[in-house]
C-alpha positions as CSV (number, residue, x, y, z in Angstrom):
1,X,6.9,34.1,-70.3
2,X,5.1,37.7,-69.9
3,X,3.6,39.3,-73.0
4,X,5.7,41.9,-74.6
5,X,3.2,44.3,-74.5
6,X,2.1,43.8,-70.4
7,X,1.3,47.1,-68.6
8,X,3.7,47.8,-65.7
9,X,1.8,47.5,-62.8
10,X,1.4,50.2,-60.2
11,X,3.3,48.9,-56.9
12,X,2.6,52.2,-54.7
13,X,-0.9,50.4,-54.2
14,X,0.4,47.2,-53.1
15,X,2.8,49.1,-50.5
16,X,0.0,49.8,-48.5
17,X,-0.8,45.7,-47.4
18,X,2.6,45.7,-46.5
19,X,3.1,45.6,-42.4
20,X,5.2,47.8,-39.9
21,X,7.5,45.1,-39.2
22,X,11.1,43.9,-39.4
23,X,11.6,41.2,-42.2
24,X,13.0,41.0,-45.6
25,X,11.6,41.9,-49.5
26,X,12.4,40.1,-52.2
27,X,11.9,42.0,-55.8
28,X,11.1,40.5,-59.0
29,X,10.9,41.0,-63.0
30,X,8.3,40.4,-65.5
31,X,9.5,36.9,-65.7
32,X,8.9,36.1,-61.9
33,X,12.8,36.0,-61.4
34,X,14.3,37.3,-58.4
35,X,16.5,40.4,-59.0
36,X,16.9,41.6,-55.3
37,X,17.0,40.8,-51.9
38,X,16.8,43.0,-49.3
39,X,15.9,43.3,-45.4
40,X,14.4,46.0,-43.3
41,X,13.5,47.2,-39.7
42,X,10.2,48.6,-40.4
43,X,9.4,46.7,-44.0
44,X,6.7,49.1,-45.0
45,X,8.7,52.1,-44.9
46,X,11.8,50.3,-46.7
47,X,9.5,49.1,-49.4
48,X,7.4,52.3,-49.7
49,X,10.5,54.3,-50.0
50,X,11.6,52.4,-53.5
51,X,8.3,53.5,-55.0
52,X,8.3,57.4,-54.2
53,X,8.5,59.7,-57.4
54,X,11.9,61.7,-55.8
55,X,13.6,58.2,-55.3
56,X,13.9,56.9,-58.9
57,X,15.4,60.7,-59.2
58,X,18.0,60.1,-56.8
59,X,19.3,56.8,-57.2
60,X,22.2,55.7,-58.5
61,X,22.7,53.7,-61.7
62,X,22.4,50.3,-60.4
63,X,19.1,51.3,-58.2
64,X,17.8,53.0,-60.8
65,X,18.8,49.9,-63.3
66,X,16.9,47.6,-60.8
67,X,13.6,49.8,-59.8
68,X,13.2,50.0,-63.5
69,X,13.1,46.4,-64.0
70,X,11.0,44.9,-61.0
71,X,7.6,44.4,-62.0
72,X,6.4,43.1,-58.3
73,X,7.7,42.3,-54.7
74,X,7.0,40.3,-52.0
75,X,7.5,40.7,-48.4
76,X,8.0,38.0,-45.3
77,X,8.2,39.3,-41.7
78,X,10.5,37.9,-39.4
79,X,10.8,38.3,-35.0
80,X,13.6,40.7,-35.1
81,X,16.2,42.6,-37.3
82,X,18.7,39.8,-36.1
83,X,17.0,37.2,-38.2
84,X,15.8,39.2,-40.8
85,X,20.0,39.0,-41.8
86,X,20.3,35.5,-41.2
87,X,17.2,35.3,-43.6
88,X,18.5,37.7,-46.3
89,X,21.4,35.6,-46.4
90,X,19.7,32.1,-47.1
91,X,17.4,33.8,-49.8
92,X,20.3,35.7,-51.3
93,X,22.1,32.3,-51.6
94,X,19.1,30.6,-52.8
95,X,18.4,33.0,-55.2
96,X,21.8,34.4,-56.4
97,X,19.7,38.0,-57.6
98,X,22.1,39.9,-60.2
99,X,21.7,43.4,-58.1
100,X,22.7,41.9,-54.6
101,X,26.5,42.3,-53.4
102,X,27.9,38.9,-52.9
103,X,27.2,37.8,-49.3
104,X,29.5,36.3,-47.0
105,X,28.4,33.7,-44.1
106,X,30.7,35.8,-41.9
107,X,30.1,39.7,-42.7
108,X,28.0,40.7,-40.2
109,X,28.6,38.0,-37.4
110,X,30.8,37.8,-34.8
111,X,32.4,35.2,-32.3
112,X,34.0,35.7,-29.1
113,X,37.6,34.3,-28.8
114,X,39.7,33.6,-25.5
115,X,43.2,32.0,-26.3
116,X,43.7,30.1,-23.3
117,X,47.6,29.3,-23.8
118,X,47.8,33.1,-23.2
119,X,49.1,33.8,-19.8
120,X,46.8,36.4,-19.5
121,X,43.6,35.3,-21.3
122,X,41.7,38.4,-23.0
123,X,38.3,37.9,-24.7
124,X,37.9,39.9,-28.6
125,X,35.7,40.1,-30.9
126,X,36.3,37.7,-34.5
127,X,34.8,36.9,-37.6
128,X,36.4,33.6,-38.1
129,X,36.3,30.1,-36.1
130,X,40.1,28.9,-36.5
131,X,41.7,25.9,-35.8
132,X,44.4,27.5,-33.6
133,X,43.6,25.5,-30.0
134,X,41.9,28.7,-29.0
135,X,38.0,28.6,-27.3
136,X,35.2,30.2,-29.4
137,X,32.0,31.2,-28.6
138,X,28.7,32.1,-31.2
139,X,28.1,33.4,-33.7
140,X,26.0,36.0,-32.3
141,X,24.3,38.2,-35.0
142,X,23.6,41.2,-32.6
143,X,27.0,42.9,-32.5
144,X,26.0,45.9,-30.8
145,X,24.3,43.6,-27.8
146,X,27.7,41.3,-27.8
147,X,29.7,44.7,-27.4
148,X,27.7,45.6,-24.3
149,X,27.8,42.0,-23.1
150,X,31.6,42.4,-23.4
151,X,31.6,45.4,-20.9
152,X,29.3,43.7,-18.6
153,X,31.8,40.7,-18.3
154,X,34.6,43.2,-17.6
155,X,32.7,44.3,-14.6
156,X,31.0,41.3,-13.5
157,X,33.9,38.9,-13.7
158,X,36.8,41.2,-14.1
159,X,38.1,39.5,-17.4
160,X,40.4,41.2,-19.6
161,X,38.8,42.3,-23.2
162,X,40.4,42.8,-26.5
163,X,44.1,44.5,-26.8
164,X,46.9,41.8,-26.1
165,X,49.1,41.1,-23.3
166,X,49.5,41.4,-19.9
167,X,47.2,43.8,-18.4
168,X,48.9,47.5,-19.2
169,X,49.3,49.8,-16.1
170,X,46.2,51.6,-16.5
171,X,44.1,48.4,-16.5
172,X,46.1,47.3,-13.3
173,X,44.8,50.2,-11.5
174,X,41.1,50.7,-13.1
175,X,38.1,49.8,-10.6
176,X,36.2,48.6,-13.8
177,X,38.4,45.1,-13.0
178,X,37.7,44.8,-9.0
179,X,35.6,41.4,-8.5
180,X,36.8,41.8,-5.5
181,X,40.0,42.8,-5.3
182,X,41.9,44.6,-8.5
183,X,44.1,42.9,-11.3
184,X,47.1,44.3,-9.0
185,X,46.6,42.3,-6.5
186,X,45.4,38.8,-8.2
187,X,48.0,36.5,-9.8
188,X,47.7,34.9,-13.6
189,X,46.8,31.4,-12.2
190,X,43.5,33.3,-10.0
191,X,42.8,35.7,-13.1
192,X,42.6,32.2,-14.5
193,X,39.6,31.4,-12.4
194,X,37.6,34.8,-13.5
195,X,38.2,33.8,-16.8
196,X,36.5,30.1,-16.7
197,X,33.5,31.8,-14.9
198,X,33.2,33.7,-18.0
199,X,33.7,31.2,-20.2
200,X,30.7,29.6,-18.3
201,X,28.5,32.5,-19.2
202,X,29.1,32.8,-22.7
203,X,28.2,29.0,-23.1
204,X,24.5,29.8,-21.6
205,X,24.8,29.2,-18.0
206,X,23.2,33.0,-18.1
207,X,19.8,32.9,-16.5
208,X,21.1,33.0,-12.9
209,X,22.9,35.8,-13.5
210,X,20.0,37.8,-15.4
211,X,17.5,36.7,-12.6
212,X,19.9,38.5,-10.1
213,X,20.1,41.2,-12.1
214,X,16.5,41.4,-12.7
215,X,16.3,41.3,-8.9
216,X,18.7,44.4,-8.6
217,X,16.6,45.9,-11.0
218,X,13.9,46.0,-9.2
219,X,15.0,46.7,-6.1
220,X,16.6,50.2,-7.5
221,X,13.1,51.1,-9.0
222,X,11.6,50.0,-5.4
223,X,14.2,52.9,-4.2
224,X,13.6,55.1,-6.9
225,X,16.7,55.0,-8.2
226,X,15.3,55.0,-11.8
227,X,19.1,56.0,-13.8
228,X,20.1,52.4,-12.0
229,X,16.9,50.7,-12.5
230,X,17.1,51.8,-16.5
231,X,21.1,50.6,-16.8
232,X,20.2,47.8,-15.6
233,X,17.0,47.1,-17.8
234,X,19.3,47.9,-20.6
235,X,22.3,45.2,-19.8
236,X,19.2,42.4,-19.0
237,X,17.9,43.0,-22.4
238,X,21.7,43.7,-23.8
239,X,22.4,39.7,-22.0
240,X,19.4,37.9,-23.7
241,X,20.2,39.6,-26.7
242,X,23.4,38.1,-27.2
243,X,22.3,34.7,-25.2
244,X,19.5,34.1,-27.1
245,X,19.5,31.2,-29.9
246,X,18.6,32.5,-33.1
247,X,16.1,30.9,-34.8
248,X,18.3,28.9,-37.7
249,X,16.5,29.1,-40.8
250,X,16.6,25.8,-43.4
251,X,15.6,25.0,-46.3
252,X,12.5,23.7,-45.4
253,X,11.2,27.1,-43.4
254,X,12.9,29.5,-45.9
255,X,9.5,31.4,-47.2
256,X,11.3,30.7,-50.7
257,X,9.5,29.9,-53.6
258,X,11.6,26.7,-54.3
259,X,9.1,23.7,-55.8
260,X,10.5,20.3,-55.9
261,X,8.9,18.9,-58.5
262,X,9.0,21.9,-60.5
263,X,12.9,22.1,-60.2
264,X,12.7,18.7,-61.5
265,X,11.0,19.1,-64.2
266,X,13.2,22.1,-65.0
267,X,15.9,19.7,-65.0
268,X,14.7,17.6,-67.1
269,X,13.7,20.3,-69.8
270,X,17.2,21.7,-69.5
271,X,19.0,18.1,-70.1
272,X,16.1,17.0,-72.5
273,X,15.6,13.7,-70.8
274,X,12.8,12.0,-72.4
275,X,10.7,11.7,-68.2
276,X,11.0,13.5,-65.2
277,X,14.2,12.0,-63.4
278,X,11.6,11.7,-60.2
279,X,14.6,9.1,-58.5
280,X,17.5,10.7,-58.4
281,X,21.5,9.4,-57.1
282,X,24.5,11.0,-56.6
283,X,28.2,9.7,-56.1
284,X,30.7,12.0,-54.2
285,X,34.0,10.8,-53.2
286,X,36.2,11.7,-50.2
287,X,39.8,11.0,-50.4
288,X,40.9,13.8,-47.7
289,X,43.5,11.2,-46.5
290,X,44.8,8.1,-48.1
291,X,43.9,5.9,-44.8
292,X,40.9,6.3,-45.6
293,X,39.2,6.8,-49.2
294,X,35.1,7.0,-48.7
295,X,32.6,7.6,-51.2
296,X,28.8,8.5,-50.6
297,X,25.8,7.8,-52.6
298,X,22.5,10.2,-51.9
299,X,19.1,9.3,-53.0
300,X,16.7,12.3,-54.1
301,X,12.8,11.1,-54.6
302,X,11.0,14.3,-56.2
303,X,13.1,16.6,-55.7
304,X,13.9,15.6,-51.9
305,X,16.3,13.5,-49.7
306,X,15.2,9.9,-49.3
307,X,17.7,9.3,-46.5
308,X,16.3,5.8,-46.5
309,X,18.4,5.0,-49.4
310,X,21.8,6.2,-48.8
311,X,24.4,4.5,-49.6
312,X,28.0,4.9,-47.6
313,X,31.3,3.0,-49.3
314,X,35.0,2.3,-48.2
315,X,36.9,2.4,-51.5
316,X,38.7,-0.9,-51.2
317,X,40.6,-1.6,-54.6
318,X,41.5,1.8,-55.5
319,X,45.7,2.5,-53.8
320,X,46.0,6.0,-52.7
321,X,44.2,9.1,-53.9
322,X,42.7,8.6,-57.4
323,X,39.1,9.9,-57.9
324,X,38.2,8.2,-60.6
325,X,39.1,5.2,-60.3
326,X,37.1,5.5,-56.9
327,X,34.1,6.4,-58.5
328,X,34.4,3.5,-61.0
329,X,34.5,1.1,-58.2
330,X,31.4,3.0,-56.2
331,X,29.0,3.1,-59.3
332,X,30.1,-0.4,-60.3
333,X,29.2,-1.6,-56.6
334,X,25.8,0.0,-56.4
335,X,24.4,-1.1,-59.8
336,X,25.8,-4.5,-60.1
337,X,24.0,-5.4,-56.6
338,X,20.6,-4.5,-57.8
339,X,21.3,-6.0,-61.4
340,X,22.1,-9.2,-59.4
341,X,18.8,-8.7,-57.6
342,X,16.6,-8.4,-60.7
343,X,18.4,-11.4,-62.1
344,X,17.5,-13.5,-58.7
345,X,14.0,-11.8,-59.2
346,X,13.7,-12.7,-62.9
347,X,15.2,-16.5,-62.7
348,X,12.2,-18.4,-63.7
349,X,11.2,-15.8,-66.9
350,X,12.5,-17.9,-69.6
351,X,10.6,-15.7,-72.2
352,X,12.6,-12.7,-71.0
353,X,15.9,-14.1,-71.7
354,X,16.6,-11.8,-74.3
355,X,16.5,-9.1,-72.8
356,X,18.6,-6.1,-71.6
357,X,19.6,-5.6,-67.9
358,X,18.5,-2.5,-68.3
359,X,14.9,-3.4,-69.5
360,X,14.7,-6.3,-67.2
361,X,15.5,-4.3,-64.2
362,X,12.8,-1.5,-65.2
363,X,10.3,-4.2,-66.3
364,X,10.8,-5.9,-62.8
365,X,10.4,-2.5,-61.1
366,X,6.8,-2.1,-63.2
367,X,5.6,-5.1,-62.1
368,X,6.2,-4.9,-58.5
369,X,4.4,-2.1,-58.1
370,X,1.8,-3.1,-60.4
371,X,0.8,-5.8,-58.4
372,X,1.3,-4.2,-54.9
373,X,3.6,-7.0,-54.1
374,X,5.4,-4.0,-52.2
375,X,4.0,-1.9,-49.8
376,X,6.0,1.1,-49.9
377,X,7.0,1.3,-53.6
378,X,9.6,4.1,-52.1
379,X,11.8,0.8,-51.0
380,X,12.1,-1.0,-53.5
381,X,15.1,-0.9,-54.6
382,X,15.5,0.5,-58.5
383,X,17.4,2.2,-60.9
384,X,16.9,5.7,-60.4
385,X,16.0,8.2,-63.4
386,X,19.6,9.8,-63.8
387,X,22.8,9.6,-62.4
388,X,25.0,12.5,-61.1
389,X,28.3,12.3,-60.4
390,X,30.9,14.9,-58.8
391,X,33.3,15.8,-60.9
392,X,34.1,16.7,-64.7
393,X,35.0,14.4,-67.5
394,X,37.4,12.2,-65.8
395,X,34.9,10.8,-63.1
396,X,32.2,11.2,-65.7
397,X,33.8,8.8,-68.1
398,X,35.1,6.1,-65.3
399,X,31.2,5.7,-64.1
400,X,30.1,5.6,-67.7
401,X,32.4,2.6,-68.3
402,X,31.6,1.0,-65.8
403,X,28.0,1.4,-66.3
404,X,28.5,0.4,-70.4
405,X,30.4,-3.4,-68.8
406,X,27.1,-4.0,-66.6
407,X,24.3,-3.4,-70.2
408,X,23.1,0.2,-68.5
409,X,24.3,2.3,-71.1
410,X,21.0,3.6,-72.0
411,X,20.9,4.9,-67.9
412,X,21.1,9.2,-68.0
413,X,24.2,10.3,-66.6
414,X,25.7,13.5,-66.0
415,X,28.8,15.2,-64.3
416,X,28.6,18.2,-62.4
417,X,32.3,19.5,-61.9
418,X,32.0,22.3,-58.8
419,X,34.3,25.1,-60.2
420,X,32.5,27.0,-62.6
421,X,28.9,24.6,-62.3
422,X,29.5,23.2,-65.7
423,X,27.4,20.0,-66.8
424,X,29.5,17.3,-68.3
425,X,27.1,14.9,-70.6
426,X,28.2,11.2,-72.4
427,X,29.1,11.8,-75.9
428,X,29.3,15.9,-75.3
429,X,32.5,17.6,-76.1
430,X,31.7,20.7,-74.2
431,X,29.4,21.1,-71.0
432,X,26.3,22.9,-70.3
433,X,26.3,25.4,-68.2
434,X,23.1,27.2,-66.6
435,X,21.8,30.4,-65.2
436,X,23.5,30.7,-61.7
437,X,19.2,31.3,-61.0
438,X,18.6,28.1,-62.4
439,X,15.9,26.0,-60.5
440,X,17.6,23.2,-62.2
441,X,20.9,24.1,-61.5
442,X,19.9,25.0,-57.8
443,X,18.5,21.2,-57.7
444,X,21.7,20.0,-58.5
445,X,23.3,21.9,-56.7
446,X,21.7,20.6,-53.2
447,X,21.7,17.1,-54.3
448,X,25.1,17.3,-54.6
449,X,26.0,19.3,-51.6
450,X,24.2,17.0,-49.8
451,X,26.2,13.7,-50.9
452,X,29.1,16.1,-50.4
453,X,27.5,16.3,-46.5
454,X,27.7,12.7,-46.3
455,X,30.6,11.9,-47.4
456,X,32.6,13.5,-44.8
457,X,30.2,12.5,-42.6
458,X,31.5,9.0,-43.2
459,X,34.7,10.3,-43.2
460,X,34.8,11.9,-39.9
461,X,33.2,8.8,-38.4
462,X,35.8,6.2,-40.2
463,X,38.7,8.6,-38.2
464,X,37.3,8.9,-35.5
465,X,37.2,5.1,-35.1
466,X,41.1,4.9,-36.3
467,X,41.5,7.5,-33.4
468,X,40.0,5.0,-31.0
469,X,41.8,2.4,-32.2
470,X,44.9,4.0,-32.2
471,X,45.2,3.1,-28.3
472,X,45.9,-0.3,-28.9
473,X,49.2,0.6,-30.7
474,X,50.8,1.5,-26.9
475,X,49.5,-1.8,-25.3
476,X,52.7,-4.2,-24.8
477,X,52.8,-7.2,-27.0
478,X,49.9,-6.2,-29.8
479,X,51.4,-6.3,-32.9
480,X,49.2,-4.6,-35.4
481,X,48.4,-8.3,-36.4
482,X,47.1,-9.6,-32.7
483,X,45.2,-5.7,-33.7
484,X,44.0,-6.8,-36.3
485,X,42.5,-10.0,-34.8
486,X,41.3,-8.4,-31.7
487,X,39.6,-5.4,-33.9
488,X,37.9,-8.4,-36.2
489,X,36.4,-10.3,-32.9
490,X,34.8,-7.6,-31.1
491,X,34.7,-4.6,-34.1
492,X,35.5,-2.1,-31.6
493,X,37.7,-0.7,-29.1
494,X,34.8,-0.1,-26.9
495,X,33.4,-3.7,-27.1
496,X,37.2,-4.7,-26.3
497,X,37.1,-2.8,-23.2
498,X,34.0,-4.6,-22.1
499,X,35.1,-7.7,-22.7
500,X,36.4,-10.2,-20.1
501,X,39.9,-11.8,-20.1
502,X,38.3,-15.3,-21.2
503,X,36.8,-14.1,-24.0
504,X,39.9,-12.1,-25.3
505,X,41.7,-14.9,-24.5
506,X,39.2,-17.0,-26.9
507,X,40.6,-14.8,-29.6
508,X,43.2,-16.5,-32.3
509,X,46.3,-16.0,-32.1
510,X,45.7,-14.4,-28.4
511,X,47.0,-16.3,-24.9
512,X,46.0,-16.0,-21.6
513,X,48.6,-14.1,-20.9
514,X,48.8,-11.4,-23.6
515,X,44.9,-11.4,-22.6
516,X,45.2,-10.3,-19.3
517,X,47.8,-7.8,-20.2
518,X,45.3,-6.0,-22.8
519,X,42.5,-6.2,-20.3
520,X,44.6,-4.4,-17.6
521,X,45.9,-2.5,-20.4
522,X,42.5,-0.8,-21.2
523,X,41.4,-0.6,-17.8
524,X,44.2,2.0,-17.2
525,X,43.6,4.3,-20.5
């Protein structure tokens, strides 16, 4: 924590290292917290502008509040001012900074959207992807570029563009819509045609069309036709504008301050755990239908996925949608396994008898990796360091039970319950809760969005399958027990198709006959 008594220090001087370049600028406080976010065609001039004598004058309160209180910046240059939003938005979501405005995924990008059940499909501008059958292309984060683009397809491919309807009169008869002939003289079902060549360009089948440009380009300046040449410069540039994939910024390439193993450490300060909670797993349930009930378990090794060790669950004793009975059955699944496994490991240790599951399983653990009998100590599977579960008390409680019946009450557990961030802790009446600029709370926060991820990932997957499966429900003569039987034998729809008539036929409870009518059956769907 900074002295009381520190001397400002005099940030004018430091404006001067800072480049004449787009990126963004992140300010601080004497604590090294992050109070602002910010982004900027020309950084040094942004920056440099915060720092002049006449600007702390004319600010408002709330820049006045925040100049005032940052002690230092820092700057990070980007390729354009398109990416310098996408990267104010990750940092402003990593860092939640008290002066920013919230900050919406959606504010300053658009998609194109063509409703094809129209009779007359027009392409407009949106901020939202809906589930409303309609086609979608982008985000693109150059508005002004995807405007332009807009016009060029009106005169390239002679496509309709924002209002609604049939084309009005004046459309009808405008030469901006000729490619060849006019609207006036094309029917829906041909307008139909322009509008899939369209569709075409906007999902990147551009660089034909921009190398013909280009070759119109300079052809015009060959003529010196420079007013042409320039118009069309402009559209080429206007095209790869909106075309061109923006870099995606992650986590991992954010030019963020986040430290892993610091977070950790955070979090264990903040929960007073008596060790760092280096192996960390996290239980998130999915229940978005009641055909299927999933649950997910992540794995975070120092402060980062270990992928290798997720878990993925089908709730199988819980009926319909109750949470915590579903995590009760997930966390008494995972532990009991490797409990069983330290047992198998710890047969022969008569001298051990006494002791805990708990202490056996860490003792195991020590000893494995004490005499390299592993290669990888990341493998081997252990109890991890804490325990997270999604959700408050309720699914709190139902894991802790669980964990009490199997001897690991002495394993750290916490809930974190998504609506207000709160920490729910064993024996704790009310939660914690911590700054929204937490690095322990961000921690959390990713480990369980990410078994959040995964979860639905499962979920998705599980329907999909269902989906597939569903096919068999219109073949004459399957019951959904000769389904059943069939699913069991070849664990697929796919593997069904492939299969010949002998070997459905091997199947119990499946004839010859009804064998051959499932194999012509899928032959024809």
């Amino acid at each position: 924590m900074a002295a009381s008594g520190k001397q400002k220090p005099d940030l004018q001087k430091k404006v001067h290292e800072v480049p004449h370049k787009p990126g963004v600028y992140l300010m601080r406080d004497r604590f090294n917290r992050v109070i602002y976010v910010g982004k900027a065609r020309d950084l040094r001039k942004r920056v440099g502008s915060y720092f002049l004598p006449s600007k702390l004058a004319q600010a408002d309160l709330k820049t006045r509040a925040m100049l005032e209180t940052t002690w230092d910046f820092e700057t990070h240059t980007v390729r354009s001012d398109a990416e310098s939003v996408l990267l104010e938005g990750k940092l402003i979501k990593e860092y939640r900074p008290r002066y920013n405005v919230s900050f919406r995924d959606d504010k300053r990008f658009h998609v194109v959207r063509v409703d094809l059940s129209e009779e007359w499909p027009r392409f407009r501008l949106a901020r939202f992807k809906k589930e409303d059958g309609s086609r979608y292309f982008g985000p693109y984060a150059h508005a002004g570029a995807l405007r332009q683009t807009l016009n060029f397809m009106r005169k390239k491919f002679g496509v309709l563009t924002f209002g609604r309807g049939a084309p009005t009169e004046r459309e009808l008869k405008s030469s901006t819509y000729q490619v060849p002939v006019r609207l006036s003289e094309i029917s829906a079902e041909q307008y139909r045609e322009r509008v899939a060549q369209a569709c075409d360009f906007l999902e990147g089948h551009s660089r034909e069309m921009i190398s013909t440009l280009e070759s119109e380009m300079h052809k015009a300046a060959e003529k010196m036709d420079f007013e042409k040449a320039a118009e069309l410069r402009n559209m080429i540039e206007d095209l790869r504008s909106t075309t061109r994939p923006t870099r995606r910024f992650t986590r991992g390439s954010l030019p963020s301050a986040i430290d892993p193993m610091a977070d950790v450490q955070a979090l264990a300060d903040a929960l007073r755990l008596p060790d760092s909670p280096r192996v960390m797993e996290c239980f998130d349930i999915s229940n978005i239908s009641t055909t299927h009930v999933v649950a997910s378990m992540v794995c975070f090794r120092d402060g980062v996925p270990d992928k290798n060790n997720y878990r993925r669950y089908r709730v199988r004793t819980v009926e319909g949608q109750d949470d915590f009975a579903s995590m009760a059955e997930v966390v008494r699944r995972r532990y009991s396994r490797i409990l069983l496994e330290a047992r198998a490991a710890n047969s022969d240790a008569a001298e051990f008898s006494q002791e805990t599951s708990f202490n056996a399983a860490r003792r195991l653990e020590r000893e494995a990796i004490q005499q390299s009998e592993i290669r990888n100590p990341k493998s081997y599977i252990r109890l991890p360091d804490l325990i997270i579960v999604d959700g408050g008390k309720g699914q709190l409680s139902a894991a802790c039970r669980e964990l009490q019946r199997l001897g690991l009450h002495d394993l750290p557990i916490i809930g974190l319950a998504k609506e207000r961030e709160e920490i729910y802790r064993p024996g704790r009446a009310l939660p914690l809760r911590l700054p929204m600029d937490s690095p322990a709370l961000r921690l959390l926060q990713r480990i369980r969005d990410e078994a959040h991820r995964f979860a639905n990932t499962y979920h998705q997957l599980l329907m999909k399958k269902r989906v597939e499966e569903s096919i068999l429900d219109d073949c004459p003569g399957v019951s959904q027990n000769r389904k059943n039987l069939l699913l069991r034998r070849f664990g697929s729809v796919n593997r069904l198709r492939k299969a010949s008539v002998e070997k459905i036929a091997a199947t119990e409870g499946i004839g010859r006959k009804l064998a051959e009518e499932v194999h012509r059956f899928l032959e024809q769907h």
